[in-house]
C-alpha positions in Angstrom: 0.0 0.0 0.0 3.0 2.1 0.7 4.6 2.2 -2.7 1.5 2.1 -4.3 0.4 5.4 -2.6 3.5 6.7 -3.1 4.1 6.3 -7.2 0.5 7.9 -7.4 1.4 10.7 -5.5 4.8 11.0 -7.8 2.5 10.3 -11.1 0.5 13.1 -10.1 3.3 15.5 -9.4 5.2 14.2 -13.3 1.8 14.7 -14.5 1.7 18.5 -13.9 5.5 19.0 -13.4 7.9 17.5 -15.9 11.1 18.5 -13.8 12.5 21.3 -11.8 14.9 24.2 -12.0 17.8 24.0 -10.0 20.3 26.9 -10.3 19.0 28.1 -13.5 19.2 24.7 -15.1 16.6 21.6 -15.6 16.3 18.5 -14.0 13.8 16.1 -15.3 12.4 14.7 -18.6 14.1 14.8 -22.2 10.9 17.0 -23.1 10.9 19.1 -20.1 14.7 20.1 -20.5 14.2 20.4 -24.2 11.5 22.7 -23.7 14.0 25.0 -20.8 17.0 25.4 -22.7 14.8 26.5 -26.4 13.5 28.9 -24.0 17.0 29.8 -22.6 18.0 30.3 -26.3 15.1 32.7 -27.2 15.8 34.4 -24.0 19.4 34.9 -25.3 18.5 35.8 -28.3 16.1 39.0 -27.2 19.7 40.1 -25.9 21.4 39.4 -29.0 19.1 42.2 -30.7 19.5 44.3 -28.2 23.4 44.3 -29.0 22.9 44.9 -32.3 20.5 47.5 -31.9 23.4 49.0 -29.5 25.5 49.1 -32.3 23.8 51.8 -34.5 23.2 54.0 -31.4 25.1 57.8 -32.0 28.2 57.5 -30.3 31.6 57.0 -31.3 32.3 53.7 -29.8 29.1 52.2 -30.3 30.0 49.3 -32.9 33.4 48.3 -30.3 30.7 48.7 -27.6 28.7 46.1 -29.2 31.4 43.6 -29.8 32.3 44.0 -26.2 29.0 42.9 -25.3 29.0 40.2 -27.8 32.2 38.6 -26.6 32.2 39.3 -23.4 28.5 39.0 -22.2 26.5 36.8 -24.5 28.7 34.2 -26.3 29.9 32.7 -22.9 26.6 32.3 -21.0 25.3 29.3 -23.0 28.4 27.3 -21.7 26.8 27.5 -18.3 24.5 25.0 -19.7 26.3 23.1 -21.9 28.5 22.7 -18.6 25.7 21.1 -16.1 23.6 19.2 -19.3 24.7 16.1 -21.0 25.3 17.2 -24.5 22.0 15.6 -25.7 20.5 15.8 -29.1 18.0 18.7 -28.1 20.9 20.4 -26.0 23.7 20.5 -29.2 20.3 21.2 -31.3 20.0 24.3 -29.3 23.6 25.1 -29.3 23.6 25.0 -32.8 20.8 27.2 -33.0 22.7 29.9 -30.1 25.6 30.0 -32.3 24.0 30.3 -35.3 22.6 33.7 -34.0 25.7 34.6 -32.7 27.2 34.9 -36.2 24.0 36.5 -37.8 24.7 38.9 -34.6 28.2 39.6 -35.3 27.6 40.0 -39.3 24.6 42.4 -38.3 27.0 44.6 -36.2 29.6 44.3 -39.1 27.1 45.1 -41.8 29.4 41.9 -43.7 26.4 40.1 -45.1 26.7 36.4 -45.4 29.9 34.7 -44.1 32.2 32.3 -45.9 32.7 29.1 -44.6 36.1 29.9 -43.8 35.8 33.0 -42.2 32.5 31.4 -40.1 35.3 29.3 -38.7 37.9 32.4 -37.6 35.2 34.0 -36.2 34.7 31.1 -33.6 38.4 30.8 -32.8 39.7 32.3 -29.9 41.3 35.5 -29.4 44.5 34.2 -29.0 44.7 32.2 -32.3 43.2 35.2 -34.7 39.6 34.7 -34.0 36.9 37.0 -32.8 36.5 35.2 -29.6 32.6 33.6 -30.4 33.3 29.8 -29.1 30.5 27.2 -30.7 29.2 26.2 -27.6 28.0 23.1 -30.0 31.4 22.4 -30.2 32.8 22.5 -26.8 29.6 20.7 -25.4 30.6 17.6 -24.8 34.1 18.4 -23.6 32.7 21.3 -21.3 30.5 18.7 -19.8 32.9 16.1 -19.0 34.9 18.8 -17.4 32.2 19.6 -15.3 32.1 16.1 -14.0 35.4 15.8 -13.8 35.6 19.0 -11.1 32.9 17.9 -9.6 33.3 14.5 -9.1 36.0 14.7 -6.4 33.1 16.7 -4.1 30.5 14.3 -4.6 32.8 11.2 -3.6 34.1 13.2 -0.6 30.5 14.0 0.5 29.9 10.0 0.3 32.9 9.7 2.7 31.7 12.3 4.8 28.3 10.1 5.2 30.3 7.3 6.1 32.6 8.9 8.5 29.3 10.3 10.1 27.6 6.6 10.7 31.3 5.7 11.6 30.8 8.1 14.1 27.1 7.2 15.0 28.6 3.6 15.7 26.9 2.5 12.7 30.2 0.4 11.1 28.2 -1.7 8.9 26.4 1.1 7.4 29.3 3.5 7.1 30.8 1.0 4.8 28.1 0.0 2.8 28.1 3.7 1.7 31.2 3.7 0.4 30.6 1.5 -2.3 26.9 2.3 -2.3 25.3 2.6 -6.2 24.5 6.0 -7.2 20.9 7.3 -7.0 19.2 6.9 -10.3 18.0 10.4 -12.3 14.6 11.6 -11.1 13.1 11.4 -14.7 10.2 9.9 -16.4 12.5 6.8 -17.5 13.3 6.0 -14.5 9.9 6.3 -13.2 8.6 4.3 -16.1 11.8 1.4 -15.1 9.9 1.4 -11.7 6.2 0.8 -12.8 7.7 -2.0 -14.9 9.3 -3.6 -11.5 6.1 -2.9 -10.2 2.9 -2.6 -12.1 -0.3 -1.3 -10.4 -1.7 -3.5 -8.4 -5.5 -4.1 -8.9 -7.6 -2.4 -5.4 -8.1 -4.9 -2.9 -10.7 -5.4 -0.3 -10.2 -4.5 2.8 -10.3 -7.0 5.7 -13.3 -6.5 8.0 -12.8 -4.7 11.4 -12.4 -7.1 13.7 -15.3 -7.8 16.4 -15.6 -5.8 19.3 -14.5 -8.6 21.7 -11.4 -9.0 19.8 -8.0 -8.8 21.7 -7.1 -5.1 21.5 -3.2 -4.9 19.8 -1.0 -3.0 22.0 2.5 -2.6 22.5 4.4 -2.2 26.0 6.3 1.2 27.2 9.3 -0.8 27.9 9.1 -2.2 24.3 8.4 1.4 22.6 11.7 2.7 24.5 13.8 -0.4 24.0 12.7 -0.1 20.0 14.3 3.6 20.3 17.2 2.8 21.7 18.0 0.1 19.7 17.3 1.9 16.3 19.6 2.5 13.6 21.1 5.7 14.5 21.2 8.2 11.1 18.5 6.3 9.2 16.9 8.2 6.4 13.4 9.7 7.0 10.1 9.3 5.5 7.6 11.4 4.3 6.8 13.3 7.2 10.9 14.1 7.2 10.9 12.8 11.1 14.2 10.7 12.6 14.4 8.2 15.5 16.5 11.2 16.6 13.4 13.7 16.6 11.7 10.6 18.7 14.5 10.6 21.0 14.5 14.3 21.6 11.2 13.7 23.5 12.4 10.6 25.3 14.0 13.3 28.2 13.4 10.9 31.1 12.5 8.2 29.5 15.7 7.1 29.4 15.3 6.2 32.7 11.9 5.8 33.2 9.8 4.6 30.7 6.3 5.9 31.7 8.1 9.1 30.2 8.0 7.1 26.6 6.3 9.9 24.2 3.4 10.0 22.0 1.8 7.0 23.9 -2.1 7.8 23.4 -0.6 8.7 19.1 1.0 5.3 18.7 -2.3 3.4 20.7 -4.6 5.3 18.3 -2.4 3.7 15.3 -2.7 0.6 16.7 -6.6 1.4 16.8 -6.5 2.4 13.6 -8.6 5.5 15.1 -6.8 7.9 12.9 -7.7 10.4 10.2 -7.7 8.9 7.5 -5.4 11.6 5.8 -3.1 10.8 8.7 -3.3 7.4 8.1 -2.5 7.6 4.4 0.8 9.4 5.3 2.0 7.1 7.7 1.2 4.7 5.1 3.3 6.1 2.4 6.8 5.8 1.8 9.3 8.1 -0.1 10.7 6.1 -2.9 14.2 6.4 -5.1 16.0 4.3 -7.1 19.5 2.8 -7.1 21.7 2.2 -10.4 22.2 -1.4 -10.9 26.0 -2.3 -12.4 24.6 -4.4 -15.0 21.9 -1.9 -15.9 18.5 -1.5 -14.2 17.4 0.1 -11.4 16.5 -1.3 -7.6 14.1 0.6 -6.0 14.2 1.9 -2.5 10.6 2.6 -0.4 11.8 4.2 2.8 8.2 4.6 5.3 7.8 6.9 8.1 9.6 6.5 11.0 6.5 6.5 13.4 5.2 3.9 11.7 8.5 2.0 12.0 8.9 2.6 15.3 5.6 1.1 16.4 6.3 -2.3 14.4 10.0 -2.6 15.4 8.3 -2.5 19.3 6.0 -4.5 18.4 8.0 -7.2 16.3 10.3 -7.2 19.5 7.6 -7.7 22.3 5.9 -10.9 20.0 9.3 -12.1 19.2 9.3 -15.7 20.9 5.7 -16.0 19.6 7.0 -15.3 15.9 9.7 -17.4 16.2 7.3 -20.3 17.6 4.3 -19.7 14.4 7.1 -18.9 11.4 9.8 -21.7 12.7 9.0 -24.7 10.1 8.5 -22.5 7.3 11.1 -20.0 7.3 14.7 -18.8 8.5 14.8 -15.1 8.9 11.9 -13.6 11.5 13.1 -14.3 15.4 15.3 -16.7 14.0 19.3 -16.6 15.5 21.5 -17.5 12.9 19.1 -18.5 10.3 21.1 -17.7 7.3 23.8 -20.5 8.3 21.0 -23.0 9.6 19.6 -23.1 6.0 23.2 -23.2 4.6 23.9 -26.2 6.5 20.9 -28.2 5.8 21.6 -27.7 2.3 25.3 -28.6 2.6 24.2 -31.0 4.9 21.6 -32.7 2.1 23.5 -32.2 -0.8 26.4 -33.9 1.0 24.7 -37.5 2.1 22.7 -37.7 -1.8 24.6 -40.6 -3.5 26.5 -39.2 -6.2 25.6 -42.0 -8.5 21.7 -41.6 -7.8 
């Protein structure tokens, strides 16, 4: 119910919101950055007029004035892009476009009329090899983006260690170094939001169990339990969608470290188990925010983190019925309440595969 809540609440946002603008640039869809940088190129190209309107102004300087500007203060910014975007079809597209009107620009200042093919070329050199300084950002693209990467690469690794040398600190050693070689997060786009619903296709609704009767045992959960399921919990876990931490829980422990009548939130979490919540309440607590994870062979895993109240409650409650879980899920599987389970089923197997005649 989670996920499912979850992708239609991320369907619904794609639907009306293709990507976001971070820093100027797009994040999102093929179409949706498509769409950002033609509208960065018409934007740019309101200033190119304006520069060559500059240049017939009455003033002495006005056509150096204008190549200043050209140079200087238009011809560079499109780099900014081609910098933070892979060079794309629809990003080199515009490019092409940008520094098209660039020349037409530079021949409208100039009054030259149509450039030859070589002088097109000189004017796109650089200053320092004879040329007039007007870069195709077309050109450059793909090398401007890969030294993007390249600069920035060293900052996102050291911010992974950083997260590891912060659960190394929490006392969380297995964590820290799963994080190290941890698979990068997968692009927020519609492919890999389409990669996802293939994993996981809607599910069709399902009915919902009846209420239980009135003289039903009532499910509660022990204060001891609650505060020994806070203590114990991973200590930097990632937060759901309400953005809470087991460390915003154990903020409001205070005493309770001591004294577990002090355990927070006790009449919230007995009204979960109740299921005597609003339902919009209930359909948070239910939901999970999801990513995704690059595979190394191609792929993406996906990754539903829920709320931490919610996992709160069921870690207390998984602890105080542990024996009991052990006892009902013992014959048919390894892993709940089970010490060692892994290597139990290992050894059977061994065990079995071991005594079979080879000949048989």
């Amino acid at each position: 119910m989670a996920v499912t809540s979850q992708i239609e609440i991320c369907t619904t946002w794609k639907r009306k919101r293709e990507g976001i603008i971070l820093l100027s640039a797009p994040i999102g869809t093929p179409a949706f950055i498509e769409r950002i940088v033609n509208e960065v190129v018409a934007k740019y190209q309101r200033l190119l007029d304006a520069v060559v309107a500059f240049a017939v102004d009455d003033w002495d300087h006005a056509v150096q004035g204008a190549n200043l500007l050209l140079r200087y203060c238009e011809s560079p910014r499109f780099l900014y892009w081609c910098r933070l975007l892979a060079p794309s079809p629809p990003l080199l597209a515009a490019a092409r476009a940008h520094d098209a009107a660039k020349v037409t620009a530079f021949t409208s200042i100039h009054r030259t009329g149509a450039l030859s093919t070589s002088a097109h070329r000189q004017v796109q050199l650089p200053i320092r090899l004879g040329g007039f300084g007007l870069v195709s950002s077309a050109r450059v693209a793909p090398g401007a983006y890969l030294g993007s990467v390249a600069v920035t690469v060293g900052d996102v690794w050291d911010l992974r260690r950083r997260a590891a040398a912060r659960l190394v600190g929490l006392g969380e050693l297995s964590r820290a170094a799963s994080r190290l070689t941890s698979a990068p997060v997968a692009a927020a786009n519609q492919q890999t939001l389409d990669q996802l619903r293939a994993l996981h296709p809607d599910a069709a609704p399902i009915d919902r169990p009846a209420a239980p009767a009135e003289d039903a045992p009532r499910l509660e959960t022990k204060r001891d339990f609650l505060l020994a399921a806070l203590k114990t919990a991973p200590r930097g876990a990632a937060a759901g969608p309400t953005c809470w931490r087991y460390e915003h829980l154990q903020v409001l422990l205070g005493e309770a470290h001591t004294n577990a009548e002090a355990v927070p939130v006790l009449k919230f979490v007995q009204r979960m188990l109740d299921g005597d919540l609003p339902p919009l309440v209930t359909r948070l607590l239910a939901a999970a925010r999801l990513f995704a994870l690059e595979k190394p062979g191609g792929g993406v895993r996906p990754i539903a983190i829920g709320d931490v109240l919610r996992r709160w409650v069921t870690r207390a409650l998984c602890m105080q019925h542990k024996l009991e879980f052990e006892e009902e899920f013992r014959p048919h599987q390894f892993a709940v309440g089970m010490s060692a389970g892994g290597e139990k089923l290992f050894r059977a197997a061994q065990t079995y595969i071991q005594t079979q005649d080879p000949g048989g």
